[in-house]
N, C-alpha and C positions, 0 to 999 in steps of 0.2 A: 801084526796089523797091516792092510794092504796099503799099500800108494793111497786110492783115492780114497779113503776112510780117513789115513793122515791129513789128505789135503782140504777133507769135507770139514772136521775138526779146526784145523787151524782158520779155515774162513770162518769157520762160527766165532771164534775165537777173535781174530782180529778182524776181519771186516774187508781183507783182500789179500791174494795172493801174486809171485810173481807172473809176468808174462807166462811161461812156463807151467809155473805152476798152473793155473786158469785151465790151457793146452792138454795138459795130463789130465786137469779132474774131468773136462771134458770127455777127449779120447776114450777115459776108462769105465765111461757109462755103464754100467750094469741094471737090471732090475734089482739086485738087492742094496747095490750103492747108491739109486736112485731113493730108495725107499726110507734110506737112512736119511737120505738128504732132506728130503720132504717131514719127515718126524721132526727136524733140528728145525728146519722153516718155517712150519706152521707153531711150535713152539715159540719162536721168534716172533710172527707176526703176533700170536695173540698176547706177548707179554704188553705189547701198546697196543693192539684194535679189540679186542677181548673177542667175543664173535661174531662180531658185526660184518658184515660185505656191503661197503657204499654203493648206489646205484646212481646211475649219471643217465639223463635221458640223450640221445644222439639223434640231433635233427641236420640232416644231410640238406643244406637247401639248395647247392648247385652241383651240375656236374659237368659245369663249364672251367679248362684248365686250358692254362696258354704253354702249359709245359708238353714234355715228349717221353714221361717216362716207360722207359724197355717194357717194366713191369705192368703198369697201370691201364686198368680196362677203360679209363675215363680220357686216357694219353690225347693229348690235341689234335693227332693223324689217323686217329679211329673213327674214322668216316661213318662207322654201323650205331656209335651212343645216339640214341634219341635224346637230345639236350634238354632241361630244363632248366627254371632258375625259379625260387620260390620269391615273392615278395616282402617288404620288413611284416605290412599285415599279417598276410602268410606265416609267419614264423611267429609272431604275437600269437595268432592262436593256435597254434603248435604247444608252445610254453602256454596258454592258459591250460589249455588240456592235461599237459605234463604234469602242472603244478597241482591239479586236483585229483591226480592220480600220488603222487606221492614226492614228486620228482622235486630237488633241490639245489639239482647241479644242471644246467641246459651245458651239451655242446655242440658247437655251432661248428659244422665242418663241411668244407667245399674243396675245389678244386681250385686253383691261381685264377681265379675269376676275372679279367678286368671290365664288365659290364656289370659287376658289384664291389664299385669303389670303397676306399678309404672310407670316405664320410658317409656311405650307405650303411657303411658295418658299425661306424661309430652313432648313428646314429637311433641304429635296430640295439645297438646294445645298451643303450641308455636309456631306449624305452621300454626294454627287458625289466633292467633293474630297477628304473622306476615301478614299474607293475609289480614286480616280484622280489621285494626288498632282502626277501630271507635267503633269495637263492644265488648259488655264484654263476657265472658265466665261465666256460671254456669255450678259448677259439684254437683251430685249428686247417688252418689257412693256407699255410705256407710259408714262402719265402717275401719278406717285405724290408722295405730301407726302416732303419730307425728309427723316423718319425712318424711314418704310419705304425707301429707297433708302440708307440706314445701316444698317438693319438685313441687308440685303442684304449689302452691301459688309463689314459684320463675318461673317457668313456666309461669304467667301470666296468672293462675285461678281469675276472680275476685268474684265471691261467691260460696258460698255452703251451699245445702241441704240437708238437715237431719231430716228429723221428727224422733219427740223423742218419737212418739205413745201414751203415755201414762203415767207418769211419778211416776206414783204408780206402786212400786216393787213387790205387788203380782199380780196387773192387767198384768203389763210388763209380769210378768212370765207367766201367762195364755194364753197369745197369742204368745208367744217365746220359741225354744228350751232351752233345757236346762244351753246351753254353752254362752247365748244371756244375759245380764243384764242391767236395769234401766241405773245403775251408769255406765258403758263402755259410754252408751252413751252421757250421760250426759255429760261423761270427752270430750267425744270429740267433743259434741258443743263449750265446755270451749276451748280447745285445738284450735277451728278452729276461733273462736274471737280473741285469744292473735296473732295466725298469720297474722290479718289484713284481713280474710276475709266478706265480706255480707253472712252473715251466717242467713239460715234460719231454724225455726223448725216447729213444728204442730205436728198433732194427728187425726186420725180415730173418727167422730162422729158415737156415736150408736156400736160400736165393742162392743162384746157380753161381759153384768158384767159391763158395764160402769155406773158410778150412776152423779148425781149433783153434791154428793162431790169428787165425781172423776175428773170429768169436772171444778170444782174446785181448786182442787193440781195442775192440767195442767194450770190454767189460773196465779194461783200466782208462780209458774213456769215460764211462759213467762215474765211477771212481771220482774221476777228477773234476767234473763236471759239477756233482753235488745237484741233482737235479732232485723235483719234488717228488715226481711221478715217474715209471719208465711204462711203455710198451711193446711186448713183443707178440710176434705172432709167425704160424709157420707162413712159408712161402707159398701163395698157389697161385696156379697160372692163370691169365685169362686166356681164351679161346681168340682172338684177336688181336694181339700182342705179336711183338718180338718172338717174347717168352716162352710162345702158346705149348712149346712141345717138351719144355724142360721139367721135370718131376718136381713134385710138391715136398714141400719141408716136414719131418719128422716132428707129429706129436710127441712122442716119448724125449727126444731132443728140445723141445720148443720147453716142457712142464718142469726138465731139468734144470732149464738156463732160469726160469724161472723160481726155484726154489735158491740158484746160487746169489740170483738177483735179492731175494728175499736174506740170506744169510749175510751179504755186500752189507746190506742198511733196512732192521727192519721198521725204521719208518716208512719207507717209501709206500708211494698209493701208485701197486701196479692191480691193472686192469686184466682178466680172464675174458682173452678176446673172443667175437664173434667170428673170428678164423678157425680158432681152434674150433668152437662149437661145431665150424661146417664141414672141419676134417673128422670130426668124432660127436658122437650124437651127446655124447656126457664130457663133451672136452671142457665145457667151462668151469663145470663140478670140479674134474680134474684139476683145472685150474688154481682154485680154488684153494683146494686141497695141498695144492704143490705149494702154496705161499701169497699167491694173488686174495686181494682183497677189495677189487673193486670191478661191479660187473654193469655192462650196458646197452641197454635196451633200446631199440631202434626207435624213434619218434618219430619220423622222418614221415608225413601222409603219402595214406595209402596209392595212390593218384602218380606219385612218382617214386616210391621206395622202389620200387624192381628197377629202377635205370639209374640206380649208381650204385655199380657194380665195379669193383676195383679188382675182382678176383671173381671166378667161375662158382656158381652153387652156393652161392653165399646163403646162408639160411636167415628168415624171420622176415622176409623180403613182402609175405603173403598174408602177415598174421595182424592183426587190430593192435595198435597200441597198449590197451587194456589189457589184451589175452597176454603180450608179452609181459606186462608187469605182472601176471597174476604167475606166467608159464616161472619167469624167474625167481620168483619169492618160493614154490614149491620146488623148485632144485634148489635154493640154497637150503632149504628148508630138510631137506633130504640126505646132506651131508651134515647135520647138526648148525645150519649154519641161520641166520637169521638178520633181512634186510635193514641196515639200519639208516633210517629217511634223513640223517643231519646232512649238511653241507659236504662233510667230508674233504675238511681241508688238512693239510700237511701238519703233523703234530708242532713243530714246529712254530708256525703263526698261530697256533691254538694258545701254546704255554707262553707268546710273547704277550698274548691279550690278556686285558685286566679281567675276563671275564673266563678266562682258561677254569679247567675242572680243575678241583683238589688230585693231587697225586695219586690217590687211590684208587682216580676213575681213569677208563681210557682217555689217551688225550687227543682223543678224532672223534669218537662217537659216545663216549658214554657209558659206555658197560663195561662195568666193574672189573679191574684185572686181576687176574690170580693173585689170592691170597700167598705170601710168602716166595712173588716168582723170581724165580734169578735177575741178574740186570741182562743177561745178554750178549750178545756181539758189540765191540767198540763200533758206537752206529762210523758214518762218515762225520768228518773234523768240520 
């Protein structure tokens, strides 16, 4: 038996390996060790999602940020963003739209905005939820002190997103200003779990410097983090960056970390990003396929989708709201796979509610899970 067959087996098996280990199963990427991995993943997800892909509508409503990141096409000293900033109406019927389309999860995603305060977002998200009782809200925002991310969360935010990029403090530093740190961030994943939120993180595959034992620290990170959600996606550059000339991240790299991610905990609700899609015309499929189990569709009006651009070629930038809900229901559709319209929360809060499914059913969406299926990987403790 090879190394990374051993190593693929024991993460099914336990749900993490050492530093080292991670490094090696890495390294030893193969097409056929990939393939192996993905059969164990997608096994894993479906014994709790059965084959369901939640869909999250993504309403991008500012591309205003006070930050400097190396990587980001939206970065504060790109003098070429045409800025906008949508208003709470604006985003109300954004989410009316969503909701009559199918949509159950809004997320609400900007840049470090501060000309869309605290009490603007608390107050667009409480009139969300009033309107749209059945749906949850995800923000993803940034970086904020504790009490604006309570004030949120009393608002009736139900998660948030965060990617922690990186979790190595020199790498952190290499693609972040100066004033930007590993540990800030870090505090306030910590900070947005004690508040009771579905709190997710991830990291850029392939950003420039990244090694196996990098992608390493980030995995036993997650590990310890016990996050609801993770997201990853490959690296691409924007044309106006720092960045601009440094090479794009490896799909084949990017679908593997996520099948490891999937065999880590297969509860988790990772997303088959709009990255991949733009590096590969079937990457989300791929996605998909590799262990991801939540896909998301631009909202964002047409009016300003093409100017928040965080990466080069971003695709779906061009396309109706609608055509994208229709475009992604026939690719999952195509993989065997089939949209399922719930909330799609963390199994988790599903089985602590009095109204959780009988054990029989998936405990996110509903559909029924393998008759007689294994229990699985030891999820995370």
């Amino acid at each position: 038996m090879s190394t990374t067959r051993r190593l693929t087996d024991e993460l099914a098996r336990e749900g993490t390996l050492t530093a080292r280990g991670f490094a090696d199963l890495i390294r030893g990427r193969t097409p056929e060790s990939a393939e192996y991995l993905f059969s164990l993943a997608s096994e894993a997800r479906d014994r709790v999602f059965g084959k369901g892909v939640f869909m999250r509508g993504l309403i991008e409503f500012s591309n205003h940020c006070r930050n400097d990141c190396l990587y980001c096409g939206i970065r504060r000293s790109n003098r070429l963003v045409e800025r906008y900033r949508l208003t709470p109406e604006e985003i109300l019927e954004t989410c009316s739209a969503g909701h009559s389309l199918g949509f159950r999860t809004f997320v609400l995603q900007s840049g470090e905005d501060p000309g869309f305060g605290p009490g603007l977002v608390a107050e667009t998200v409480s009139r969300i939820k009033a309107s749209f009782p059945d749906s949850a809200v995800t923000l993803s925002l940034g970086e904020h002190p504790p009490e604006t991310y309570a004030l949120w969360r009393a608002a009736g935010a139900d998660r948030y997103l965060l990617r922690h990029e990186t979790r190595n403090p020199e790498h952190y530093a290499s693609l972040h200003p100066r004033d930007m740190t590993v540990a800030t961030r870090v505090k306030c994943l910590r900070t947005l779990k004690e508040l009771g939120y579905q709190v997710g993180c991830g990291f850029m595959v392939g950003s420039p410097g990244q090694t196996p034992e990098l992608l390493a620290e980030d995995l036993l990170f997650i590990r310890e983090l016990r996050p609801h959600m993770v997201g990853i996606g490959p690296f691409i550059p924007h044309r106006d960056t720092p960045l601009a000339s440094a090479p794009p991240g490896s799909v084949d790299e990017t679908l593997y970390l996520l099948g490891i991610l999937r065999l880590m905990d297969p509860r988790l609700l990772i997303p088959a990003t709009t990255a991949l899609g733009t590096l590969d015309g079937t990457g989300r499929e791929k996605g998909v396929a590799a262990g991801a189990n939540v896909i998301m569709p631009i909202l964002t009006p047409m009016g300003v989708r093409g100017k928040y651009l965080l990466y080069d070629n971003k695709i779906c930038t061009g396309d109706a709201s609608s055509a994208c809900r229709m475009c992604v229901q026939r690719r999952m559709e195509s993989i065997g796979r089939e949209i399922d319209t719930a909330r799609g929360d963390h199994p988790d809060l599903l089985r602590a509610s009095p109204c959780a499914p009988p054990a029989s059913m998936s405990t996110a969406g509903g559909t029924p899970a393998a008759p007689g299926a294994a229990p699985g990987p030891s999820p995370l403790p």
